[in-house]
C-alpha positions in Angstrom: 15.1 0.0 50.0 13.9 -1.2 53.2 17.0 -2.1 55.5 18.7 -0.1 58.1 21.6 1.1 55.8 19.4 2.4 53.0 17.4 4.5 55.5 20.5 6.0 57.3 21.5 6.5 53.3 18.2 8.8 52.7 18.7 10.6 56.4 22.0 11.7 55.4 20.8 13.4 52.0 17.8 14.9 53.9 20.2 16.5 56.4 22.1 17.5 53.4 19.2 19.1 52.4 18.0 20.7 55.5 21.7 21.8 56.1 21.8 23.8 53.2 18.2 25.5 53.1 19.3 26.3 56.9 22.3 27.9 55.8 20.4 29.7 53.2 18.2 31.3 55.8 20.5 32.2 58.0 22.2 34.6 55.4 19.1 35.7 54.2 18.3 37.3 58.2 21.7 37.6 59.8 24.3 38.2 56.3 26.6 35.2 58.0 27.2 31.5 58.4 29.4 29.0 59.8 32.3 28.6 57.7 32.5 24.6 58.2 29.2 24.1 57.4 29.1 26.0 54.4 32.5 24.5 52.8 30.6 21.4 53.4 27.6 22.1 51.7 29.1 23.0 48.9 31.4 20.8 48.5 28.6 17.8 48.2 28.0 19.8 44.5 31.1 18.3 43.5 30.8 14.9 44.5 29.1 13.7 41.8 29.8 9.6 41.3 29.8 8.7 44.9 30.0 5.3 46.4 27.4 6.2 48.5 25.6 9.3 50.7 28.4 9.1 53.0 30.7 9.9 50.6 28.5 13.1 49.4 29.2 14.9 52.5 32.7 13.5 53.7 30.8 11.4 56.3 28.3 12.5 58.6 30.4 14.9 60.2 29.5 16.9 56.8 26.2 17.2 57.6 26.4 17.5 61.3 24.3 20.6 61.8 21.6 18.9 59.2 21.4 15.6 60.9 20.7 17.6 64.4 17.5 19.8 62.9 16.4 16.9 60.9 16.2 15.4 64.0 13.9 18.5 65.4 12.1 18.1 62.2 11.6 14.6 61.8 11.3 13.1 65.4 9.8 15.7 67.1 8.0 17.3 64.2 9.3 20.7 65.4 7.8 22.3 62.1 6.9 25.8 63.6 10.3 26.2 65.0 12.1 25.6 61.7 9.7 27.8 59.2 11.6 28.7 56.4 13.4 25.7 56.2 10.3 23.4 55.2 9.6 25.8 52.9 12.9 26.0 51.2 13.5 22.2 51.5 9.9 21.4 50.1 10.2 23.9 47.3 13.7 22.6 46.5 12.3 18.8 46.3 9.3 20.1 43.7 11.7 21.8 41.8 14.0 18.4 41.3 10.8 16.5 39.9 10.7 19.7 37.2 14.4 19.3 36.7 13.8 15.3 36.3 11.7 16.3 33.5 14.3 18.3 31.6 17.5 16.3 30.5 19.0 19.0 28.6 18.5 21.1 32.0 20.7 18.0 34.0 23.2 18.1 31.1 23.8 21.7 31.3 24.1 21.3 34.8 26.3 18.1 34.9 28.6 20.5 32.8 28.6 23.6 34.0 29.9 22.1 37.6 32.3 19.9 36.0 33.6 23.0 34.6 34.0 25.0 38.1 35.5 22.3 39.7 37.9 21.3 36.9 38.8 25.3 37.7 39.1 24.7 41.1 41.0 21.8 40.5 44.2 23.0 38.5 43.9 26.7 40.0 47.5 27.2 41.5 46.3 28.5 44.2 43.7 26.2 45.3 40.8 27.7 46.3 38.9 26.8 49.0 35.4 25.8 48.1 33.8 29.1 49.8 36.3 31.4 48.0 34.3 34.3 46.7 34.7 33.5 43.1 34.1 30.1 42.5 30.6 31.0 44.7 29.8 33.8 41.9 30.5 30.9 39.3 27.7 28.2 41.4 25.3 31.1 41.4 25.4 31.9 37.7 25.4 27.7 37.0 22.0 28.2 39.0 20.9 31.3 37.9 21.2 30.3 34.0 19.3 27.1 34.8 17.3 26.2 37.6 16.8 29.7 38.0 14.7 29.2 34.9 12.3 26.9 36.6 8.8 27.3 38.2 8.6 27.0 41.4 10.6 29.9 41.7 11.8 29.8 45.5 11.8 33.5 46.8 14.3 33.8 50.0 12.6 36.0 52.7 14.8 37.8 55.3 16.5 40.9 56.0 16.4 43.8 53.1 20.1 44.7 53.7 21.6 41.2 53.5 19.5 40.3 50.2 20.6 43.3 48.8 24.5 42.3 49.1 26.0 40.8 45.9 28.2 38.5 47.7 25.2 37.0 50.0 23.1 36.6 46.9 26.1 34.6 45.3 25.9 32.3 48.2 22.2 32.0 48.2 22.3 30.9 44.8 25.3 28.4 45.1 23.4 26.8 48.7 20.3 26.1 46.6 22.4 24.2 44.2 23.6 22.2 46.9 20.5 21.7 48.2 19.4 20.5 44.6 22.2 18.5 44.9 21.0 16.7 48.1 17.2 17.1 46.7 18.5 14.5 43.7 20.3 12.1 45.8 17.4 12.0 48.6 15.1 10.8 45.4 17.8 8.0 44.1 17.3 6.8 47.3 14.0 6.4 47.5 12.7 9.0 49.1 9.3 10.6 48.7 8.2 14.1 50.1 5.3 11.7 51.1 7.9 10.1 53.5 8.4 12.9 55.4 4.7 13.0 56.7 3.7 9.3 56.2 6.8 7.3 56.4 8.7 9.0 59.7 9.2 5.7 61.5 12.2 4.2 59.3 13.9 8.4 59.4 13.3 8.2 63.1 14.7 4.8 63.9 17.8 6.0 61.6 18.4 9.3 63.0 18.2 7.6 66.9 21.4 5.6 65.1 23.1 8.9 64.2 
């Protein structure tokens, strides 16, 4: 994986990522998040035979607000400024090489959010993808199984919000997302070693973004 495409590819799954631990942060210390962003995030859980990255996250409009802080991260290596969002994201992309390890873990998982969306799917209604209940349903999914898993990745922010059912719900249903965007960035390619080592072909693709 060495041309121009295939980078831009792995840039779009890291921005996936980042967009999602963000999110995930900014419940955790303010109990809110953009609408857009969110639906989008989640929605990548349900794309699960793409074409390619693009089609993950409905083009790069989907991960808008991960492509602009990977750029802080990547290209100007703005680390300090985005704390608990390396943490999350490099915590999330140890946890996918545990998950790698466990099949039955990937099957139950493979299942579990064929199930939701199969819910989502014929529900009269049609729920939006941040409705409250198919949230609770992602969280459990996670909960049950990754949830299992060491490392376990402890969300740090304000007592109040972490204490509210239906921000915990979406805690839980962003880190499957960003699980989500964890697996793809490794089909890709990518390497956490990339991140530190391997900037220049990120850089050159997130200058094309």
């Amino acid at each position: 994986m060495n041309s121009k495409h295939d980078h831009e590819e792995r840039v779009l799954a890291l921005a996936g990522l980042v967009q999602a631990v963000h999110l995930i942060s900014t419940i955790s210390r303010s109990g809110m998040a953009a609408q857009d962003h969110l639906e989008a995030s989640l929605n990548s859980i349900f794309v699960t035979s793409p074409g390619s990255a693009s089609d993950v996250y409905g083009g790069g409009s989907g991960v808008s607000l991960g492509i602009k802080l990977t750029t802080d991260l990547i290209m100007r290596f703005n680390l300090l400024g985005h704390v608990d969002v390396v943490r999350y994201a490099l915590l999330l992309l140890q946890l996918e090489r545990r998950l790698a390890q466990h099949p039955d873990c990937l099957r139950e998982l493979g299942a579990g959010i064929s199930s939701i969306d199969k819910k989502r799917t014929f529900d009269l209604k049609q729920q939006p993808i941040n409705d409250a209940a198919v949230e609770a349903e992602l969280a459990a999914l996670y909960r049950d199984t990754l949830g299992c898993f060491e490392p376990r990745i402890k969300v740090q922010g304000h007592e109040t919000h972490l204490r509210n059912s239906f921000n915990i719900n979406r805690i839980r249903a962003l880190l499957l997302a960003g699980m989500r965007s964890a697996v793809l960035w490794h089909q890709l390619g990518g390497r956490r070693w990339h991140l530190i080592a391997a900037r220049k072909p990120l850089i050159n693709a997130l200058a094309n973004m």
